[in-house]
Structure formats: C-alpha cells, structure tokens
C-alpha positions as CSV (number, residue, x, y, z in Angstrom):
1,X,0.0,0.0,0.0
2,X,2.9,2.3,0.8
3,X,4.7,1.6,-2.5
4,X,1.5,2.1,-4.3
5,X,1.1,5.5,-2.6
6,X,4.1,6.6,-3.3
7,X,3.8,5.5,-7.2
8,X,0.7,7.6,-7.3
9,X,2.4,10.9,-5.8
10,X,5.6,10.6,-8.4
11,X,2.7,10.2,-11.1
12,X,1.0,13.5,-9.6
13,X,4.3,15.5,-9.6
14,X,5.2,14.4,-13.0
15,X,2.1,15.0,-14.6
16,X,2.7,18.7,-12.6
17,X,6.0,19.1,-14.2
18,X,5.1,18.6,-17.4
19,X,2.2,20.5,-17.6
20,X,4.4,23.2,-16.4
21,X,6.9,22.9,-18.9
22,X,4.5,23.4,-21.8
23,X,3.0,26.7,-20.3
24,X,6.7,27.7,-20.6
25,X,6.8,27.0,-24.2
26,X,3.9,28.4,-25.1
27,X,4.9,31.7,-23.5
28,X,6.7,34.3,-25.6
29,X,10.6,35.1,-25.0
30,X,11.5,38.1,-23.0
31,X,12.7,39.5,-26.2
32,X,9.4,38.6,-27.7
33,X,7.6,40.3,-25.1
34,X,9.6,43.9,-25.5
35,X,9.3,43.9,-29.1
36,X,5.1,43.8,-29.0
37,X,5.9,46.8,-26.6
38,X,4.3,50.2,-28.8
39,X,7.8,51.7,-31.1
40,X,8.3,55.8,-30.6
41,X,7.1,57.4,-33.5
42,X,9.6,59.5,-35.6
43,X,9.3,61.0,-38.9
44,X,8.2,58.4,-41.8
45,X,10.9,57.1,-43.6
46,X,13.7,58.7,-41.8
47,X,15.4,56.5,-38.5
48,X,17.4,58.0,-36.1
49,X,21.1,57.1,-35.4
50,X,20.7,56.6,-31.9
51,X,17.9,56.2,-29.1
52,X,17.9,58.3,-26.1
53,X,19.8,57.0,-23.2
54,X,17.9,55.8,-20.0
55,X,17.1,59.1,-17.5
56,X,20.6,57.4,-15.2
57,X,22.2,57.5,-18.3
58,X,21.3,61.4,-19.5
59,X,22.7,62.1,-15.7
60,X,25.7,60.4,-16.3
61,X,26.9,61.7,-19.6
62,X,26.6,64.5,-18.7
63,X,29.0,64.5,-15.2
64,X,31.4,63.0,-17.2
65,X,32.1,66.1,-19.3
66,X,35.6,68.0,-18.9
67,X,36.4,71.1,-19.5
68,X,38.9,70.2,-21.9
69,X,36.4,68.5,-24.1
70,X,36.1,72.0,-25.4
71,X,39.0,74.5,-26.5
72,X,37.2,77.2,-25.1
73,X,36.9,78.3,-21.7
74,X,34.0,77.2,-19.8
75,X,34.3,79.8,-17.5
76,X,34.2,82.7,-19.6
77,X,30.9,81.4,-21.3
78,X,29.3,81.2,-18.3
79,X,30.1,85.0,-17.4
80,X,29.0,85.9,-21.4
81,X,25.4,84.1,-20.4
82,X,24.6,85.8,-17.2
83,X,25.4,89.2,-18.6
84,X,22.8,91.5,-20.1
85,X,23.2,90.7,-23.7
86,X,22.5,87.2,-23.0
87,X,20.5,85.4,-20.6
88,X,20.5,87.9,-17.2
89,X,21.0,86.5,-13.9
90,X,18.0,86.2,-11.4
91,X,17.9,84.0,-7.9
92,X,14.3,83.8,-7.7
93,X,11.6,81.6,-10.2
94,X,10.3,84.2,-12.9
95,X,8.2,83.6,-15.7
96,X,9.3,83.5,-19.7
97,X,8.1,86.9,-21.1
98,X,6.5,84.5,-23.9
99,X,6.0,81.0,-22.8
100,X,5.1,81.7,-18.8
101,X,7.8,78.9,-18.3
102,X,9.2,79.4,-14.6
103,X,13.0,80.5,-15.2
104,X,15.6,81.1,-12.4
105,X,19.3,81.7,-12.9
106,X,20.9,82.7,-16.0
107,X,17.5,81.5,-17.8
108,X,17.4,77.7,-16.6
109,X,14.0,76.0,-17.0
110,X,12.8,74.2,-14.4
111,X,9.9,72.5,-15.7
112,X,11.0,70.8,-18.6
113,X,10.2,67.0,-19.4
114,X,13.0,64.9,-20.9
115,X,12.2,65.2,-24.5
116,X,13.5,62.3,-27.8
117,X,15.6,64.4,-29.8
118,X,16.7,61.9,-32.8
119,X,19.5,62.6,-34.8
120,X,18.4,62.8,-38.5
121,X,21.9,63.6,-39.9
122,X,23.1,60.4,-41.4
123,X,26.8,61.6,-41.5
124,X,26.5,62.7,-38.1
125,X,26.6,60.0,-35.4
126,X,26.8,61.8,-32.6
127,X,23.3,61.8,-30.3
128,X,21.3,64.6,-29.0
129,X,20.6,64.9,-25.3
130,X,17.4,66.2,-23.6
131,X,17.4,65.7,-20.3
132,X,14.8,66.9,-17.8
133,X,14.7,69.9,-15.7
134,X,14.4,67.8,-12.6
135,X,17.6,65.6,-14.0
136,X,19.4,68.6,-14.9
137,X,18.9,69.9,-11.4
138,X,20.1,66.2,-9.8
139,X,22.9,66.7,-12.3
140,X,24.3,69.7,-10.8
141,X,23.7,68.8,-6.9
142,X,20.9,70.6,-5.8
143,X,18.0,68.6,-4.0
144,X,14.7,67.9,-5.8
145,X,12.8,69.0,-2.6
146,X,14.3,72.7,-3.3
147,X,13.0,72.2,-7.0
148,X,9.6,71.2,-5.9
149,X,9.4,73.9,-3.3
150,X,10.5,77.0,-5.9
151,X,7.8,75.2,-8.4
152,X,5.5,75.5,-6.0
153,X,6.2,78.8,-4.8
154,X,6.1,79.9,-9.0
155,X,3.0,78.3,-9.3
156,X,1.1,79.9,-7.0
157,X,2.3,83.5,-7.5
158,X,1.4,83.0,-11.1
159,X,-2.2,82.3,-9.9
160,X,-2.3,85.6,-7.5
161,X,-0.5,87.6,-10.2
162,X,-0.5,86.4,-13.6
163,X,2.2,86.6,-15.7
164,X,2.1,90.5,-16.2
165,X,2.0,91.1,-12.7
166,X,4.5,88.7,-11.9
167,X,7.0,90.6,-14.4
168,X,6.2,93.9,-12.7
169,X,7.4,92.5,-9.0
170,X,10.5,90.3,-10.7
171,X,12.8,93.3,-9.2
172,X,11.2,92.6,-5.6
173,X,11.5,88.9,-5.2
174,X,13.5,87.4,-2.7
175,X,16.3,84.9,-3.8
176,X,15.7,80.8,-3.9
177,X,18.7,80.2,-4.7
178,X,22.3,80.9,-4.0
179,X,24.8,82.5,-6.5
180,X,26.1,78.9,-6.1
181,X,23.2,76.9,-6.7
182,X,22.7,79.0,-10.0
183,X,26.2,78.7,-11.1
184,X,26.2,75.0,-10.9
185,X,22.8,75.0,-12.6
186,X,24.0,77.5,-15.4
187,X,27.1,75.0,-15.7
188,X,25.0,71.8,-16.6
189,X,22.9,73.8,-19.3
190,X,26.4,74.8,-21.3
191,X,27.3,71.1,-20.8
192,X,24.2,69.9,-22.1
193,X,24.2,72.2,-25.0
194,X,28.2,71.4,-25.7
195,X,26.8,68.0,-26.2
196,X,23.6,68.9,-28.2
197,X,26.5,71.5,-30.3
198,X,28.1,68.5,-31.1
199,X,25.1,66.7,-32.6
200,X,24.3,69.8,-34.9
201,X,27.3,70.3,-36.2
202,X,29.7,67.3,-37.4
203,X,32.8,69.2,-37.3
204,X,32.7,70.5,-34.2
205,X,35.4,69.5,-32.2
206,X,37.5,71.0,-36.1
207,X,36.4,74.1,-34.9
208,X,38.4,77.2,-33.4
209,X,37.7,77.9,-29.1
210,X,35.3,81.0,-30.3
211,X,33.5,79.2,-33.3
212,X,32.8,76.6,-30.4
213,X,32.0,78.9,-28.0
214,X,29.5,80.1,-30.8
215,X,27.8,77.0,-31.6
216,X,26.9,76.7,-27.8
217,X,25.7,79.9,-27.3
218,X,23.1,79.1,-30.3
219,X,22.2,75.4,-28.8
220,X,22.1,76.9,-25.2
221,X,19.9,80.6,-26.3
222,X,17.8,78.2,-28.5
223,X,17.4,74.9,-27.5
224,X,15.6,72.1,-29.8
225,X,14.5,75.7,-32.4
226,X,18.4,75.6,-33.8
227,X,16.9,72.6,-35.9
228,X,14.9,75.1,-37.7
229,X,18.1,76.7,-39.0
230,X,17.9,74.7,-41.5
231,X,20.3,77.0,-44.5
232,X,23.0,77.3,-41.5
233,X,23.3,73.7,-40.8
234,X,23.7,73.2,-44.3
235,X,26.3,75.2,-44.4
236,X,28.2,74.4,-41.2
237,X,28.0,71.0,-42.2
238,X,29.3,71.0,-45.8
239,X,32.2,73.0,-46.1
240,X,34.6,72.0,-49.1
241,X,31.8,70.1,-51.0
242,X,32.7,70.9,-54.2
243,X,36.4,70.5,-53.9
244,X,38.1,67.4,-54.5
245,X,39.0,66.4,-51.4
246,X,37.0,67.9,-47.9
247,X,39.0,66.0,-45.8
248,X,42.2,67.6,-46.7
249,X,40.9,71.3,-46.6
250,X,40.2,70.5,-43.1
251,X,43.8,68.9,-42.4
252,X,45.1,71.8,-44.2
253,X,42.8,74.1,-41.5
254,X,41.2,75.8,-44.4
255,X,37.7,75.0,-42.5
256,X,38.6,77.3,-39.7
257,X,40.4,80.3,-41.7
258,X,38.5,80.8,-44.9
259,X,37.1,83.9,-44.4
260,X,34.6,83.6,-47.1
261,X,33.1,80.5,-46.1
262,X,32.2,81.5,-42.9
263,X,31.3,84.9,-43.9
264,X,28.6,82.8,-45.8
265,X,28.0,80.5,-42.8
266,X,27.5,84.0,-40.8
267,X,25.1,85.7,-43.8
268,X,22.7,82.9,-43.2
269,X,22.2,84.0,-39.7
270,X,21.7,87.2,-40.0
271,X,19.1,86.7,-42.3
272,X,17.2,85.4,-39.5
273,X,13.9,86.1,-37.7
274,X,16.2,85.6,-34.8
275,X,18.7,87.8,-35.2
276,X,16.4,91.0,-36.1
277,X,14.6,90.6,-33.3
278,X,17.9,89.7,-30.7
279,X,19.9,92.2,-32.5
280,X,22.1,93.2,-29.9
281,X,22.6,89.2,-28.7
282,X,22.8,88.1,-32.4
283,X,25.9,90.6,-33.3
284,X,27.7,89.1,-30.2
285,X,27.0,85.2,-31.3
286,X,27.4,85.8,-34.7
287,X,30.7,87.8,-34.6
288,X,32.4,85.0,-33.1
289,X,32.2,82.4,-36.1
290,X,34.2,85.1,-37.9
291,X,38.1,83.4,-38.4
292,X,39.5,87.1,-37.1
293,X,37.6,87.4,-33.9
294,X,40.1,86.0,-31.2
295,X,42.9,88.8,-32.8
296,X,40.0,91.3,-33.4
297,X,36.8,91.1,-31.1
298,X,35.4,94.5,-31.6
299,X,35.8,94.6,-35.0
300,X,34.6,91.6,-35.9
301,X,31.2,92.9,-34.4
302,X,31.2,95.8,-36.4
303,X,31.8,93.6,-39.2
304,X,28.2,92.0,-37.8
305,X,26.8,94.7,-37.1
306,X,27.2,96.5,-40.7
307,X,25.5,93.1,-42.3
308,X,22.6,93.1,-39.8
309,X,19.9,95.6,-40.1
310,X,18.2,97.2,-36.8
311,X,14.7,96.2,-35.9
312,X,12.1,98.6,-37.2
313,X,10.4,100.3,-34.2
314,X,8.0,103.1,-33.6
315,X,9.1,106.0,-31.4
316,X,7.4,108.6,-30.0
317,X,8.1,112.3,-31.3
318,X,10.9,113.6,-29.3
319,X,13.1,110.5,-28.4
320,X,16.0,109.2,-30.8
321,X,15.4,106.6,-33.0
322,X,19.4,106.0,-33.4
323,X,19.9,105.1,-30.1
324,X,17.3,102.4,-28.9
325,X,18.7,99.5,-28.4
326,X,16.6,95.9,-29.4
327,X,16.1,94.3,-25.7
328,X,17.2,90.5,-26.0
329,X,15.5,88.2,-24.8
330,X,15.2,84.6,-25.6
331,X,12.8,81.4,-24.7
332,X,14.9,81.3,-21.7
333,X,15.1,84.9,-20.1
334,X,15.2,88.5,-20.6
335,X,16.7,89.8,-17.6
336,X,19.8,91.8,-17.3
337,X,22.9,92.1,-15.8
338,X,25.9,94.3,-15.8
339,X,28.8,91.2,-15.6
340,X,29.2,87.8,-13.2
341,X,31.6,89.9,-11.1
342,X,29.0,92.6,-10.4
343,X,26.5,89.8,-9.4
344,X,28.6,89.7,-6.0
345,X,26.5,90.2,-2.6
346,X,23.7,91.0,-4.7
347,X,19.8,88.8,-4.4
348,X,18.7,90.3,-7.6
349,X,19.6,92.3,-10.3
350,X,16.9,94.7,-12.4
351,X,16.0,93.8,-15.5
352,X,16.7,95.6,-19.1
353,X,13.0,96.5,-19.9
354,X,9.7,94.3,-19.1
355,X,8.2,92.9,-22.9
C-alpha cells in the first residue's frame, strides 16, 4: 500500500512538471515580449542614429564632461550668459516673457520634461541629449525637494498675479537660490548644449575655441529651435563640398580660416527672424564664427553689425530713434545684468525693460 502510494504521488508531480513545462513554451521570449511593446514614433521614412539613453544615463553623460572637451573656456561662457546681452542672472523663479515657463538663474528652465531628440543627420553619429529639468537639477547637486518647493512657490504666485504682474514685481522677489546653486545650474545647461552642439554640427570639435563657443551659445539661447536653421546647418555641415578632397581642406585648416566660407555661414544668420529681433545678442554670437575674432573682437562685431539691419520700431516724437537699443531676450530669459563679477553680494539684479 505504501509503495502504491508513493507510485501515485511521483505520477501527480510528473504529470505537474510537465504541464508546467509546456505553459513555458507556449509563453513568448523576454525579447518577444519587449518587441510587441508600442515603437516611438519619428518622422516616416527617416530613422534616427541613436535612441535616447535611459534618465541614469542622461545624468551620467553629462557628469562626465571636462572642460577640456572643449577649446574654449568654460568659465568665460558662463560669465557671457549671465550678462545682459545674454540670458540675465536672477535668484528667484520668474516667468518666460513668452511662454510663462518658470526661469531662475541665468535662464534655466525648471519644468522641462525629458524630451527624444533623434539625430536625422546620417553623416553625423553623434546623439542629441534632452534631459529633464528635474535631471538637470540632480545633475548639478541641488535637492529635488528645493526644486519642488521654488515650483511650488512659481505656481502659486502666477495664480495671485498672472504673468504681467508677476513681471512687474520680478525686481522685488527674494532669492531661492544661491549664487552657487545658480552657477552649478548655469554649468549643466552649457554642458548639455556642448553636447547637443556637437550633434548639430559634425565638425565641431574641427572648430576654433570661439566658433565653439558660438555654436553653444546658439544650442544653449535656442534649444531644440536651432533645428529650424535649416540654410546654416547646411552650411556648417558642408564645407569644401565641391572641392576634390574635404577631408584635406580640413587637415590643411582651411575649414577654420576661410574667411569667405564663414562669412557665408554667418550671412545665413543674420538673415534670420532671430537675429532682427535679438539684435544686440545676435551681433555678439554671430561675430564669433568670424576666423578674425580671437585677434579682433570689436571689429569683428562691427563687421556683424554692418550686415545686420536694426529692428524697425515706432518711437514717439521727441526720443531718438538711433539710439534704442533691441532688448534681447530669448525662450529662456530676458533679464539683465551688468557682468558675473557685479552679481557679488547681490539677491537680484533689475532687468533691461519688461516685454
């Protein structure tokens, strides 16, 4: 009876086991399963090189920059951005004169969702990176709770003020942030847009320390609307095309000194929407792809300057029309400031004019 028990049990587990194993078969591979997972759409009929890295990822490439992945100074870009002709400098969460978007610093966003950029450029296989606000801020060591708590602070000021009224009292607010906290945050944008630079333009690293330097300024000031510039990238992108051999000029470092070339490259620019309207911030960028600018800053400018027509705008009878100035402002901020070194023991500096 015992034996007979024990017969029957082995028969039970066996008749288990194999049931099991053909659930098992029937069941699709782990691969299997992630590939009936929904693919990201992306324009028909054009693939991306790459696909966004993971959010740990985004973090990561970007800590791993060094300063002498660029020939430019870091430093010194950082002081161009928080000065007025640029982004401004601000301790407190304001509001985008266009978008509403809160802004703090010298014009960092701090609501931004990580975004797919794909790379479209075939010859180009270097990835864009779009990070979140939130990772951006992890990225640069500041705690999330401070983010949430200057969000929330935005939010509901913006609801007791609207954006007008907000705009009006930017001059009054008391800092959130630290000179610090806003230097490290200013730091991780340039990084990221180093990185985005790179993804724009295939020759980058080919370039001089202030046609660099210009290419960030563009990626940072613009963001994601850079891709619009369609005529520029073109051009950046295909220098030599119709001589025999590109990859020569560049060893011969015609790419970086022909001055008509990147006059060209600069003409397309200033033909802009963008730099009409940013006149005073699109002289300063724009003077800087010129081969001459490190020997020659300020003329260079002038050089700029002459191609680029002022704004049109209305006066009133009485004032001079030759001295008004375009205020520059961009997605990211309008604010000004007199220099980084003037920023010193200050909460807040006031701004060039409300828009």
């Amino acid at each position: 009876m015992v034996l007979l028990a024990r017969l029957s049990c082995a028969a039970i587990l066996m008749t288990a086991l194999a049931l099991s194993a053909a659930a098992q078969s029937d069941a699709p591979a782990p691969e299997a399963v992630q590939s009936q997972l929904p693919l990201t759409v992306t324009t028909p009929g054009v693939q991306p090189n790459a696909a966004p890295p993971p959010a740990s990822g985004r973090v990561e490439q970007l800590l791993a920059f060094k300063d002498s992945d660029v020939k430019f100074s870091l430093h010194d870009l950082m002081d161009i951005l928080s000065d007025r002709r640029h982004e401004g400098w601000v301790l407190a969460a304001y509001p985008d004169p266009k978008t509403a978007q809160p802004l703090i610093g010298a014009g960092f966003s701090l609501d931004l969702p990580a975004r797919e950029h794909p790379q479209f450029d075939p010859l180009n296989p270097h990835p864009f990176l779009e990070p979140s606000s939130a990772e951006l801020w992890q990225a640069a060591g500041l705690d999330s709770e401070k983010l949430r708590a200057v969000l929330d602070e935005f939010n509901a000021r913006m609801n007791a003020w609207d954006k007008k009224g907000f705009r009006k009292r930017i001059k009054t607010l008391e800092p959130q942030i630290t000179d610090q906290d806003a230097d490290l945050l200013l730091r991780m944008g340039v990084i990221q847009a180093i990185y985005n630079a790179k993804g724009y333009c295939r020759d980058f690293d080919q370039l001089s320390a202030s046609q660099q330097m210009a290419m960030t300024q563009l990626v940072y000031q613009m963001g994601v609307n850079l891709q619009e510039f369609s005529q520029f990238l073109g051009l950046i992108n295909n220098y030599a095309a119709d001589a025999e051999s590109s990859a020569a000029a560049r060893a011969q470092s015609a790419f970086t000194a022909d001055a008509g070339y990147w006059k060209s490259v600069q003409q397309s620019l200033v033909e802009s929407q963008w730099a009409r309207l940013y006149r005073a911030r699109a002289v300063a960028v724009i003077a800087m792809l010129d081969p001459q600018y490190p020997a020659a800053p300020a003329s260079a400018e002038r050089r700029v300057g002459a191609m680029l027509r002022p704004a049109v705008s209305h006066r009133r009878a009485g004032h001079a029309a030759g001295g008004r100035q375009v205020a520059v402002h961009s997605s990211r901020s309008v604010q000004s400031r007199s220099g980084r070194t003037a920023r010193k023991g200050k909460s807040h500096v006031q701004k060039k004019r409300s828009v």
